[in-house]
PQR file with spaces between the fields and no chain letter, atoms N, CA, C, O and H, PARSE charges and radii, in Angstrom:
ATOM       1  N    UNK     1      44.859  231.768  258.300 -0.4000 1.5000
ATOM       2  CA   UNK     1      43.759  231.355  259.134 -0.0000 2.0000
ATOM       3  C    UNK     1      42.749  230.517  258.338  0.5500 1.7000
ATOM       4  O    UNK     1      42.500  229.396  258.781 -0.5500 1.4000
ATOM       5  N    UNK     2      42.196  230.888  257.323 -0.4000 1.5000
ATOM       6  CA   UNK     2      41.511  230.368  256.066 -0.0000 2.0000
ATOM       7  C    UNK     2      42.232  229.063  255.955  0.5500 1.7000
ATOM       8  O    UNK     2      41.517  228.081  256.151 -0.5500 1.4000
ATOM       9  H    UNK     2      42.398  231.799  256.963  0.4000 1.0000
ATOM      10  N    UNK     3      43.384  228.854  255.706 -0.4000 1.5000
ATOM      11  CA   UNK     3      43.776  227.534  255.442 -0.0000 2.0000
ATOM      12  C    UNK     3      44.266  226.306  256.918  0.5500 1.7000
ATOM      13  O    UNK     3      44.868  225.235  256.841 -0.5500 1.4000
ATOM      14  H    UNK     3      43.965  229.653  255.546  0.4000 1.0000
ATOM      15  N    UNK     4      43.767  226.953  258.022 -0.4000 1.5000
ATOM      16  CA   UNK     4      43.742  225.834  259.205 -0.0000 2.0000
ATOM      17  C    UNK     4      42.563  225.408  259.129  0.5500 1.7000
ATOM      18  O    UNK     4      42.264  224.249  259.417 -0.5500 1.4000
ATOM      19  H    UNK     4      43.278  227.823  258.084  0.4000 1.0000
ATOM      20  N    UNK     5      41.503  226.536  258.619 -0.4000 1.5000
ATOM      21  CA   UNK     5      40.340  226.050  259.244 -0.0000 2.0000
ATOM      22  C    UNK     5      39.768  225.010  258.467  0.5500 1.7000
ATOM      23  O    UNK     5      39.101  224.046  258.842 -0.5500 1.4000
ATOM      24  H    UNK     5      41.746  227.478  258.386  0.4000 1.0000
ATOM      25  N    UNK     6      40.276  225.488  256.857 -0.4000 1.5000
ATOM      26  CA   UNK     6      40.139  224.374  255.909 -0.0000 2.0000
ATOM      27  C    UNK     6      40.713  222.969  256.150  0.5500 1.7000
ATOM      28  O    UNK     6      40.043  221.957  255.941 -0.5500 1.4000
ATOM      29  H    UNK     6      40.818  226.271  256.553  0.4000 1.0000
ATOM      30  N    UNK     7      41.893  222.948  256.567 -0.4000 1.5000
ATOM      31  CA   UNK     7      42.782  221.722  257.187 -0.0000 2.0000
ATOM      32  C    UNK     7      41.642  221.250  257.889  0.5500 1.7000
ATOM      33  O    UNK     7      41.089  220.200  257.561 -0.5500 1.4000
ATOM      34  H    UNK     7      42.437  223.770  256.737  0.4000 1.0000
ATOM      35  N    UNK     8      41.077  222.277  259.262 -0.4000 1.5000
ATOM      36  CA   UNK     8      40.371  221.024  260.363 -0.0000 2.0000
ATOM      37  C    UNK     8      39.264  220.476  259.806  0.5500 1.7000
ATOM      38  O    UNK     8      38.953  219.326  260.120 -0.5500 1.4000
ATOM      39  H    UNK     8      41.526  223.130  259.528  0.4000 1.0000
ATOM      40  N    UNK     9      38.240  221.458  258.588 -0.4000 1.5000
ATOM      41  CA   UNK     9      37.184  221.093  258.473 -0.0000 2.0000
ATOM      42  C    UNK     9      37.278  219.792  256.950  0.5500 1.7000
ATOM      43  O    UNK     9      36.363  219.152  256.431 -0.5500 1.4000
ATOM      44  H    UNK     9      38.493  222.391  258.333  0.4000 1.0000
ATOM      45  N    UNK    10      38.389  219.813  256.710 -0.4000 1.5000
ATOM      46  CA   UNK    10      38.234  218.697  255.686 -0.0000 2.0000
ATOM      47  C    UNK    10      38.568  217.532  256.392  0.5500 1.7000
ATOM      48  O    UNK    10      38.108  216.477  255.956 -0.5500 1.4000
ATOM      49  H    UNK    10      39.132  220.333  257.131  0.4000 1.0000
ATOM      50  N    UNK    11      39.524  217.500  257.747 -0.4000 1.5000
ATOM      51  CA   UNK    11      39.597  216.458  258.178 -0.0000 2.0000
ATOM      52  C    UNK    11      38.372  216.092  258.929  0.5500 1.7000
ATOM      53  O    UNK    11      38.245  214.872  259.034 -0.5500 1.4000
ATOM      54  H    UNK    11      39.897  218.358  258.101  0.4000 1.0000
ATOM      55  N    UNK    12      37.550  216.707  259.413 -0.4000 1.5000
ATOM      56  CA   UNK    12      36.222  215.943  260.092 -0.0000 2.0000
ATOM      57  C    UNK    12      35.464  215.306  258.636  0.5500 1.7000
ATOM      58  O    UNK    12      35.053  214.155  258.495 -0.5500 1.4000
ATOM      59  H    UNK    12      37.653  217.698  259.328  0.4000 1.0000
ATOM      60  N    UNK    13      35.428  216.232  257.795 -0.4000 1.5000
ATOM      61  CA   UNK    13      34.255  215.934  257.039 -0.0000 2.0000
ATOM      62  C    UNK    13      34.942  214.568  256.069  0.5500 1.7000
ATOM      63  O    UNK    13      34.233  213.958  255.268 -0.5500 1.4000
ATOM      64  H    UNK    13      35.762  217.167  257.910  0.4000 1.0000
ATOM      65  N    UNK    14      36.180  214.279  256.258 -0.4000 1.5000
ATOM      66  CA   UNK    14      36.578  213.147  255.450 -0.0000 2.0000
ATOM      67  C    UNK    14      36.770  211.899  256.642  0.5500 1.7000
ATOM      68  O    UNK    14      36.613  210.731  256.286 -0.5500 1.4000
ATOM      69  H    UNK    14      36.756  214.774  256.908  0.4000 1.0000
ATOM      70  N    UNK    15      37.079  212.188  257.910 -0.4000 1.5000
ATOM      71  CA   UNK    15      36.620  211.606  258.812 -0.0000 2.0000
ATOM      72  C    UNK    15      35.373  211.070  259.260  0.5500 1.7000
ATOM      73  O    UNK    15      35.207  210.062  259.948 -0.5500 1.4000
ATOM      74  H    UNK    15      37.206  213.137  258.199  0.4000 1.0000
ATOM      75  N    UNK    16      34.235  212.106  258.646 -0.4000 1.5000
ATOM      76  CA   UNK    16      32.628  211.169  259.288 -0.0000 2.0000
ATOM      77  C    UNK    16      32.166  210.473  257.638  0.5500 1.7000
ATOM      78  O    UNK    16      31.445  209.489  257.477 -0.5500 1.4000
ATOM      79  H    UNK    16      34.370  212.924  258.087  0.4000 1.0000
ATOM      80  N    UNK    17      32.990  211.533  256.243 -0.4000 1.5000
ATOM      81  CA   UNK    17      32.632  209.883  255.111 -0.0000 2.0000
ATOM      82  C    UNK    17      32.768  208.908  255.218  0.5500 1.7000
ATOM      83  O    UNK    17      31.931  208.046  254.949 -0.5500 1.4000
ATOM      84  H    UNK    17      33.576  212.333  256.373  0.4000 1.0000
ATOM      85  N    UNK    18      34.181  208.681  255.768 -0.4000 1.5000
ATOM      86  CA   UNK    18      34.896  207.389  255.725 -0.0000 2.0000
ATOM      87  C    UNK    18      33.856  206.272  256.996  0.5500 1.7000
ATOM      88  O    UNK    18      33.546  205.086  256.883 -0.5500 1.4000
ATOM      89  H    UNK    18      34.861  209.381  255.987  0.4000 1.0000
ATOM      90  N    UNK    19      33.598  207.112  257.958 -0.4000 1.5000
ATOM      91  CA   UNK    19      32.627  206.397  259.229 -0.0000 2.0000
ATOM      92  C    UNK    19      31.692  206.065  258.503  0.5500 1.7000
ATOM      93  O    UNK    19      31.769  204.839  258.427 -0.5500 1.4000
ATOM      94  H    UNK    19      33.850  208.076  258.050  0.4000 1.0000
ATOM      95  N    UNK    20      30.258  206.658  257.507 -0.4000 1.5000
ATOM      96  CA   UNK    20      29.536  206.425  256.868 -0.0000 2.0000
ATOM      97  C    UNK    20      29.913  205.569  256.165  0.5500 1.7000
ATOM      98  O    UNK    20      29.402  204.458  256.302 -0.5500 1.4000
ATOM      99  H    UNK    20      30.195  207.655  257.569  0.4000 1.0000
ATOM     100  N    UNK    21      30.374  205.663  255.714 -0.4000 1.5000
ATOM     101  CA   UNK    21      30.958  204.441  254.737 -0.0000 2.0000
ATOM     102  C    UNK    21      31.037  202.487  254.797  0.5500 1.7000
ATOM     103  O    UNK    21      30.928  201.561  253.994 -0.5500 1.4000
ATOM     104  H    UNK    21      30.788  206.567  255.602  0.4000 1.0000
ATOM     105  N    UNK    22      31.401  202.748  256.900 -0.4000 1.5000
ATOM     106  CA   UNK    22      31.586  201.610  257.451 -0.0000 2.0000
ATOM     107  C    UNK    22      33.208  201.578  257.214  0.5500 1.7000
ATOM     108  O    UNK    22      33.610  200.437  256.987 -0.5500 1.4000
ATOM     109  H    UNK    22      31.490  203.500  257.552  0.4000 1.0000
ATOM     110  N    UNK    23      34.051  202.415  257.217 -0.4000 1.5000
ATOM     111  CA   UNK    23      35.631  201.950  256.552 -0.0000 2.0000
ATOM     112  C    UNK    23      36.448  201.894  258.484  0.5500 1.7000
ATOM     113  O    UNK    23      36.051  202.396  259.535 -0.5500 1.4000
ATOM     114  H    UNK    23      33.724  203.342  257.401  0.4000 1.0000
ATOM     115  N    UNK    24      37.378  201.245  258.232 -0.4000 1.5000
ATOM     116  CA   UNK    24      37.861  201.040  259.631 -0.0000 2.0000
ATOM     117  C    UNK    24      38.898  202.057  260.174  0.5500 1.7000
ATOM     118  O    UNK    24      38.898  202.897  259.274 -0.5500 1.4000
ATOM     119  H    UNK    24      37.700  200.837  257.378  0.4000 1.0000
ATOM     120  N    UNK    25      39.497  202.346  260.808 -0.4000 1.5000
ATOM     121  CA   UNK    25      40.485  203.351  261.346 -0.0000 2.0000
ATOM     122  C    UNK    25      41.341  203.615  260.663  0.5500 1.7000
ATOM     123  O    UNK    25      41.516  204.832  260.721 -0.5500 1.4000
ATOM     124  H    UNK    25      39.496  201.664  261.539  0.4000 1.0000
ATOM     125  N    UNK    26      42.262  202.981  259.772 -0.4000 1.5000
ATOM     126  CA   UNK    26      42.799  203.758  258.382 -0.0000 2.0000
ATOM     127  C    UNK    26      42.268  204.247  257.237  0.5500 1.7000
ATOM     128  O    UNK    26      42.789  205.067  256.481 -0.5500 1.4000
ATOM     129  H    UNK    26      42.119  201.992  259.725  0.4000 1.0000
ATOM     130  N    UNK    27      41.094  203.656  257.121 -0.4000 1.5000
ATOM     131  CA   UNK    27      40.414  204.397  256.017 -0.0000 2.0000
ATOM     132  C    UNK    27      39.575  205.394  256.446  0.5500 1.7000
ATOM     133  O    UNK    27      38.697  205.777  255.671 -0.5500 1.4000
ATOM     134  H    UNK    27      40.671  202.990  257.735  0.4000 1.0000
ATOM     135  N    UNK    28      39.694  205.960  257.697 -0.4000 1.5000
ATOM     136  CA   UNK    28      39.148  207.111  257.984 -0.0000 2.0000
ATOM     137  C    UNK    28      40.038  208.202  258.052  0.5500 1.7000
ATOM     138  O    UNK    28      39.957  209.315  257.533 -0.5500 1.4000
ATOM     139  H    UNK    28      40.407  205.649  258.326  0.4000 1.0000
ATOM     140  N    UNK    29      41.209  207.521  259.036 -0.4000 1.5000
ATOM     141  CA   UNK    29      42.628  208.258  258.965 -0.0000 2.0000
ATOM     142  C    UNK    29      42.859  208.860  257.299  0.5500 1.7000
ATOM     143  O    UNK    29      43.016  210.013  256.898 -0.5500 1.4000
ATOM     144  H    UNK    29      41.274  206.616  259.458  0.4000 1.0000
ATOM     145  N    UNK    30      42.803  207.547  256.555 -0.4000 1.5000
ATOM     146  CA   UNK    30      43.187  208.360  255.344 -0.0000 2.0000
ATOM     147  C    UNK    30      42.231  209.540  254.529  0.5500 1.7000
ATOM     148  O    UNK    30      42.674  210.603  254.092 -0.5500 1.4000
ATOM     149  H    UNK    30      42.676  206.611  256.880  0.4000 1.0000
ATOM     150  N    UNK    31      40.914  209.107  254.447 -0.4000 1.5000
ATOM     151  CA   UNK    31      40.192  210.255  254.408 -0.0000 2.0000
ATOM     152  C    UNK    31      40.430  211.346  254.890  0.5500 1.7000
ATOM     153  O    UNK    31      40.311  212.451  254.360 -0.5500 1.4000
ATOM     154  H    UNK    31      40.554  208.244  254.801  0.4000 1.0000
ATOM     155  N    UNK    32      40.862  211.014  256.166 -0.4000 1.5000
ATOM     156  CA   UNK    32      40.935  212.301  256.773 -0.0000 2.0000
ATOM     157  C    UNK    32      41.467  213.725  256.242  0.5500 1.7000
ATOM     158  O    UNK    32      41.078  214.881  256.079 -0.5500 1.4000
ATOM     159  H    UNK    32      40.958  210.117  256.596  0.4000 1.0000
ATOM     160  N    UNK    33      42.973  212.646  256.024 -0.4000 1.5000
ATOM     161  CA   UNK    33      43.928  213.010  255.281 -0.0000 2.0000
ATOM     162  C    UNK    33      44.034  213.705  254.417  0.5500 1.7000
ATOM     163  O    UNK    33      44.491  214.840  254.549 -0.5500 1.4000
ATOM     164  H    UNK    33      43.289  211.707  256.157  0.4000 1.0000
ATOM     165  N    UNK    34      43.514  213.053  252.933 -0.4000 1.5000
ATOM     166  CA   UNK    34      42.838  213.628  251.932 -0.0000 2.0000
ATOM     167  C    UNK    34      42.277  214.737  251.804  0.5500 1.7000
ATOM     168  O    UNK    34      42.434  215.735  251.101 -0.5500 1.4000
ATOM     169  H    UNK    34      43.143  212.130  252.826  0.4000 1.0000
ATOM     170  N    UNK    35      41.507  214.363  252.700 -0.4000 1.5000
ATOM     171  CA   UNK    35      40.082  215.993  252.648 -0.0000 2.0000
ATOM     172  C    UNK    35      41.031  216.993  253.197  0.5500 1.7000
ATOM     173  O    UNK    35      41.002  218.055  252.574 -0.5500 1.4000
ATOM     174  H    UNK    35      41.380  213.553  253.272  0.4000 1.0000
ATOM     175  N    UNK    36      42.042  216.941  254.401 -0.4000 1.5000
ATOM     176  CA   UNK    36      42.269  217.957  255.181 -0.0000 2.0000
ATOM     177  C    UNK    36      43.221  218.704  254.176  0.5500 1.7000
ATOM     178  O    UNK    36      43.182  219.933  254.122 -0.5500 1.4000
ATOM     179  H    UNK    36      42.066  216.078  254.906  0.4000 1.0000
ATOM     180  N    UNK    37      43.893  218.134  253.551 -0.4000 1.5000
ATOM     181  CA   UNK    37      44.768  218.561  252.726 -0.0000 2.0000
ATOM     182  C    UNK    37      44.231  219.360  251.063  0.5500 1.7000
ATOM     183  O    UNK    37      44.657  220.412  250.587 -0.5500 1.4000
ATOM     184  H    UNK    37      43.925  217.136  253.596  0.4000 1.0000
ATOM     185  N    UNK    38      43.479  218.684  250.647 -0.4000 1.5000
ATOM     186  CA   UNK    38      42.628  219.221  249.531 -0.0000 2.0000
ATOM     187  C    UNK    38      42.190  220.657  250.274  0.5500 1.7000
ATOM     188  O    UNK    38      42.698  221.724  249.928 -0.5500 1.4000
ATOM     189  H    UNK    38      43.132  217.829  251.034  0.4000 1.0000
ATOM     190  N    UNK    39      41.042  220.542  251.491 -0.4000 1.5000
ATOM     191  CA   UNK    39      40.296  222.394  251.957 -0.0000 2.0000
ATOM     192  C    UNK    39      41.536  222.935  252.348  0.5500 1.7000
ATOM     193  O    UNK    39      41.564  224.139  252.092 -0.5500 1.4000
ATOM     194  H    UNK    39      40.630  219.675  251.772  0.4000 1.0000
ATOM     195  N    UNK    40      42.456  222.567  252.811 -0.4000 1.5000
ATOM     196  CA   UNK    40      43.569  223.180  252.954 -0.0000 2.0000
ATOM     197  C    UNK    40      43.935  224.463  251.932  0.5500 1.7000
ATOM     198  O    UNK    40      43.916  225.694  251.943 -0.5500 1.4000
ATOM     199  H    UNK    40      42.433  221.589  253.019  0.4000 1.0000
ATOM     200  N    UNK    41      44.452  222.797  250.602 -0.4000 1.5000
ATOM     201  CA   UNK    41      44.935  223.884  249.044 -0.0000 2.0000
ATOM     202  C    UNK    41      43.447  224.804  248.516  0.5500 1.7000
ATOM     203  O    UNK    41      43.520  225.901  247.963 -0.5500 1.4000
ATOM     204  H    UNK    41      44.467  221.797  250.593  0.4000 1.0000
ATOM     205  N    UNK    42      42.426  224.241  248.758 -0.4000 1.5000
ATOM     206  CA   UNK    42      41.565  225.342  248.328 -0.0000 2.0000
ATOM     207  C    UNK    42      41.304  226.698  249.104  0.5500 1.7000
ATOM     208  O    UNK    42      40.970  227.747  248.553 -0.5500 1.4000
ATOM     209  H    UNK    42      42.367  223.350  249.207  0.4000 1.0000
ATOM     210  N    UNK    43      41.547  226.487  250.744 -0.4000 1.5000
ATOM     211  CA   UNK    43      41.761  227.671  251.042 -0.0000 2.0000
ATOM     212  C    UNK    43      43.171  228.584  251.274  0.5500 1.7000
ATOM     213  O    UNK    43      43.329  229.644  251.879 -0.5500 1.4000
ATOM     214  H    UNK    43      41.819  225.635  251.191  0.4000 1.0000
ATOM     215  N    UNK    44      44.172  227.686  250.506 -0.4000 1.5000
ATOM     216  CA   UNK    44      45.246  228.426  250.482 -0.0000 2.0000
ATOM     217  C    UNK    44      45.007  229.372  248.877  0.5500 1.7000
ATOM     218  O    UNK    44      45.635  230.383  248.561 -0.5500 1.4000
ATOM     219  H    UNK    44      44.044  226.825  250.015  0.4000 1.0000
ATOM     220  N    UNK    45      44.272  228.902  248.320 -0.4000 1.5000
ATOM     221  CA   UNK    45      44.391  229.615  246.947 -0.0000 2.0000
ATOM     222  C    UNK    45      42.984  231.185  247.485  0.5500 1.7000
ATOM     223  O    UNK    45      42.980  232.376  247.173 -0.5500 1.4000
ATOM     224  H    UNK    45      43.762  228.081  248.576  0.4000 1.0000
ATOM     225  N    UNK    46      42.079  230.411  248.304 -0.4000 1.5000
ATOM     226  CA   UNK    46      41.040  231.703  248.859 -0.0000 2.0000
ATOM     227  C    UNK    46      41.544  232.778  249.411  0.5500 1.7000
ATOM     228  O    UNK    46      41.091  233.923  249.410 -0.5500 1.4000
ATOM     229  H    UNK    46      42.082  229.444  248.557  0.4000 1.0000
ATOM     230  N    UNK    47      42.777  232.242  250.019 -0.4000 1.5000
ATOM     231  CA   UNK    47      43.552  233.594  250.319 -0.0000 2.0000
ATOM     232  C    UNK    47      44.674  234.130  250.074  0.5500 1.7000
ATOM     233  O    UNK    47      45.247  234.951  250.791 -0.5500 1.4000
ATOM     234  H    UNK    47      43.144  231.312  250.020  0.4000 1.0000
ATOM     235  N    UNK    48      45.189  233.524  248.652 -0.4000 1.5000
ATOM     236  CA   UNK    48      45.931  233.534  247.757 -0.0000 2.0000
ATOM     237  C    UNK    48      45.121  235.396  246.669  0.5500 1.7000
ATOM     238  O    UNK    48      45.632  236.485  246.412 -0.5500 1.4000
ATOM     239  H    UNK    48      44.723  232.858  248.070  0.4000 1.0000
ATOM     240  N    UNK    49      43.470  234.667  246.338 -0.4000 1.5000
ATOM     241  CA   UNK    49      42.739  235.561  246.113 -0.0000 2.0000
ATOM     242  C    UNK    49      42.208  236.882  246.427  0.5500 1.7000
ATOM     243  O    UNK    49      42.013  237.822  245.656 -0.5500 1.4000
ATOM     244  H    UNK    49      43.054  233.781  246.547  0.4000 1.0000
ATOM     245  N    UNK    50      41.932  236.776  248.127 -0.4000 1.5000
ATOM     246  CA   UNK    50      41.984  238.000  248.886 -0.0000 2.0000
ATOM     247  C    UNK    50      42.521  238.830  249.002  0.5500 1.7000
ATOM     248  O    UNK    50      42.063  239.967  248.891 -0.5500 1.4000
ATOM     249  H    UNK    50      42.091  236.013  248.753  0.4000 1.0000
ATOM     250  N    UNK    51      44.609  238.311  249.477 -0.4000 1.5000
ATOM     251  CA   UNK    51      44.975  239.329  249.520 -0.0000 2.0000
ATOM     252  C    UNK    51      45.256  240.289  247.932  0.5500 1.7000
ATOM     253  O    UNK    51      45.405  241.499  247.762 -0.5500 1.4000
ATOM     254  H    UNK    51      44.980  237.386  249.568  0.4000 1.0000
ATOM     255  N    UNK    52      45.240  239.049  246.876 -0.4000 1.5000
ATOM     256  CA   UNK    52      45.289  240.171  245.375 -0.0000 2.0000
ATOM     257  C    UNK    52      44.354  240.789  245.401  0.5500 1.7000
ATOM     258  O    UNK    52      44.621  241.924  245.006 -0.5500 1.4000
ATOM     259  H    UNK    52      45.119  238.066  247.015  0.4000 1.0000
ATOM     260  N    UNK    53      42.911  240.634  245.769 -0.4000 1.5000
ATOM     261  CA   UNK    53      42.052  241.876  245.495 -0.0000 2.0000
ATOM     262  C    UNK    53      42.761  242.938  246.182  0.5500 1.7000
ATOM     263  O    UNK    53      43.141  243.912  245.533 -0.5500 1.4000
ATOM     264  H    UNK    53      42.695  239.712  246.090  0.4000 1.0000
ATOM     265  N    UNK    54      43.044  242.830  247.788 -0.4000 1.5000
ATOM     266  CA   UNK    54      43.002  243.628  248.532 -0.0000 2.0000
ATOM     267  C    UNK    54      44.159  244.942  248.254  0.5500 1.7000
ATOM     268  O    UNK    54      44.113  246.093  248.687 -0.5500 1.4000
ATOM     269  H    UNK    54      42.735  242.038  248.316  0.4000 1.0000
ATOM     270  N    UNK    55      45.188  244.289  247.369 -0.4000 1.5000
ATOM     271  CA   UNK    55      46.445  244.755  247.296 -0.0000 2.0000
ATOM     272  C    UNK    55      46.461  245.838  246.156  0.5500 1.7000
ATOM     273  O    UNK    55      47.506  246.429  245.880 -0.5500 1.4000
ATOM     274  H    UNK    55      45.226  243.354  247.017  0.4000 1.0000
């Protein structure tokens, strides 16, 4: 769950840089991209972490 939400929220937030930015529909796409995939691996490792405490 941790790592969808990371997926959606890196893709907005690399989605409204790339808008700030002024970049055009692939360079937002690709941001998107980027980010969604990076909060992704960071929240795959957050709950990579959890369940070892928990265990």
């Amino acid at each position: 769950m941790i790592v969808i939400l990371g997926a959606l929220l890196g893709a907005v937030i690399g989605g409204t840089t790339a808008k700030r930015r002024k970049g055009n529909f692939a360079d937002m796409a690709q941001y998107a991209v980027v980010y969604a995939i990076a909060f992704a691996l960071l929240g795959f490792f957050v709950t990579i972490a959890i369940e070892k405490s928990l265990a």
